[in-house]
C-alpha positions in Angstrom: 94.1 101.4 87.1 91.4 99.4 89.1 92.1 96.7 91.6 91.0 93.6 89.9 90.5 90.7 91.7 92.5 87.7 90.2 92.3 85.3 93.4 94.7 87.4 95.1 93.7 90.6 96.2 92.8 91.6 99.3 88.8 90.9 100.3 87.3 90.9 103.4 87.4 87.0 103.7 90.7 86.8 103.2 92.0 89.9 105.3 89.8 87.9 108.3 91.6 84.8 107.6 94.7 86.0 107.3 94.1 87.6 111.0 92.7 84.4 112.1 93.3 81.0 111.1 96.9 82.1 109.5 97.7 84.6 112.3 100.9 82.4 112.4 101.6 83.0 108.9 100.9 86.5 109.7 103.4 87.1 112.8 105.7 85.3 110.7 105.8 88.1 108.0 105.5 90.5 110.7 109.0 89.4 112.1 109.8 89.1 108.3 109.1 93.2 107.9 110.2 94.2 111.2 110.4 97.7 112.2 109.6 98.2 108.2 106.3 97.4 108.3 103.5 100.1 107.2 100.0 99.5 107.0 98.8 97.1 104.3 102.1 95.6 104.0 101.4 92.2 106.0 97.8 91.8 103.9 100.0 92.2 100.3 102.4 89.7 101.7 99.5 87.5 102.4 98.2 87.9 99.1 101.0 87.5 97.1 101.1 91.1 95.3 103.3 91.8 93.3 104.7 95.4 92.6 102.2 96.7 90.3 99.0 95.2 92.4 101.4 96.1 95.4 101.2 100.2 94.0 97.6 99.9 93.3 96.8 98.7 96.7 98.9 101.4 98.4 97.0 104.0 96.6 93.8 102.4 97.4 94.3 102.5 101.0 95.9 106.2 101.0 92.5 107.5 98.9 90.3 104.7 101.3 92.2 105.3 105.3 93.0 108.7 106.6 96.7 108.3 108.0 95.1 108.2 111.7 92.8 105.4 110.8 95.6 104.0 109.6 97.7 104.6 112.2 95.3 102.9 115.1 94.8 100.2 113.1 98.4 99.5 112.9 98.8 99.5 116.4 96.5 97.7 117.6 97.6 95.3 114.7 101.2 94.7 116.0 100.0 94.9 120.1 97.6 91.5 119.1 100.8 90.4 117.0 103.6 90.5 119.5 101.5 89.1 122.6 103.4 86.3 124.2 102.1 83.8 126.8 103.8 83.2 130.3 106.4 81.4 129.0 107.6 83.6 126.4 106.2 81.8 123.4 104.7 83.6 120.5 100.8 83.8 121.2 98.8 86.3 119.1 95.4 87.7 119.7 92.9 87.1 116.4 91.4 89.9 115.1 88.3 90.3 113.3 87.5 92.9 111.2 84.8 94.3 109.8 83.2 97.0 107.6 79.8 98.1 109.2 81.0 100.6 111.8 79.5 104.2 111.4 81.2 106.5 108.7 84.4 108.1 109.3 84.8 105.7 112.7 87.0 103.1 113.7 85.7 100.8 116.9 88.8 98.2 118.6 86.9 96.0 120.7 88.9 93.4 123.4 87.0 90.2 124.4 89.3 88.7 127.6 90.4 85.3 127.7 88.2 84.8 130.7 85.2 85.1 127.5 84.4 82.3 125.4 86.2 82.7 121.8 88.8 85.4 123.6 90.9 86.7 123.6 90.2 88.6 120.7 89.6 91.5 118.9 87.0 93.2 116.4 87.5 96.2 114.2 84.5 97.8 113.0 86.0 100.4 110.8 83.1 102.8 109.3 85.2 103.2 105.8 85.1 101.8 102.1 85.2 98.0 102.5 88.5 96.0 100.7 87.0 94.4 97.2 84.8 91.8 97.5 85.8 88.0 96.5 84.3 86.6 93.1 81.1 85.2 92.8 81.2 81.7 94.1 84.4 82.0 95.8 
């Protein structure tokens, strides 16, 4: 069965937004999952999945991500999700990710608070992009 895109599968837009602008939405189903979590869980959450889509997007990303890909990615994933400030408050680090990194690579790159837009960080991961939105979306 083919991923279809019905306004809530994962694309690249939305993955970056959901890392982004709704990283507090994000931690939030973090904390939700807790020690549960595995890779692609907090992106189907985001998107609403349900079961079947949910099956179809767990394949995808077994046939897409070797488990080490997979593995750094979810690290680095829950370090920029469980970064606090000095007083102990909730501060996650964006991440941006993209799809143009050379095949069979994944790049983490850390831009410091002392940087303008940081902290931050990019993922370049040199592997099959998620679906792309619909046309005009």
């Amino acid at each position: 069965m083919a991923l279809r895109y019905d306004g809530k599968q994962p694309s690249e837009p939305q993955i970056n937004k959901e890392f982004s602008s709704d990283i507090m939405t994000t931690l939030n189903n973090y904390n939700e999952l807790s020690d549960g979590y595995e890779f692609g869980d907090l992106t189907a959450m985001y998107c609403g999945l349900d079961q079947n889509d949910m099956g179809t997007w767990k394949g995808h990303i077994a046939k897409w991500y070797p488990q080490d890909v997979q593995d750094e990615v979810k690290r680095t994933v829950v370090y920029a999700l469980t970064q606090e400030d000095d007083n102990g408050n909730a501060a996650p680090v964006p991440i941006k990710f993209d799809w143009k990194g050379s095949a069979g690579t994944v790049t983490i790159t850390y831009t410091s608070a002392d940087v303008k837009g940081g902290p931050s960080y990019r993922i370049s991961l040199g592997y099959r992009p998620p679906h792309p939105p619909p046309r005009g979306k």
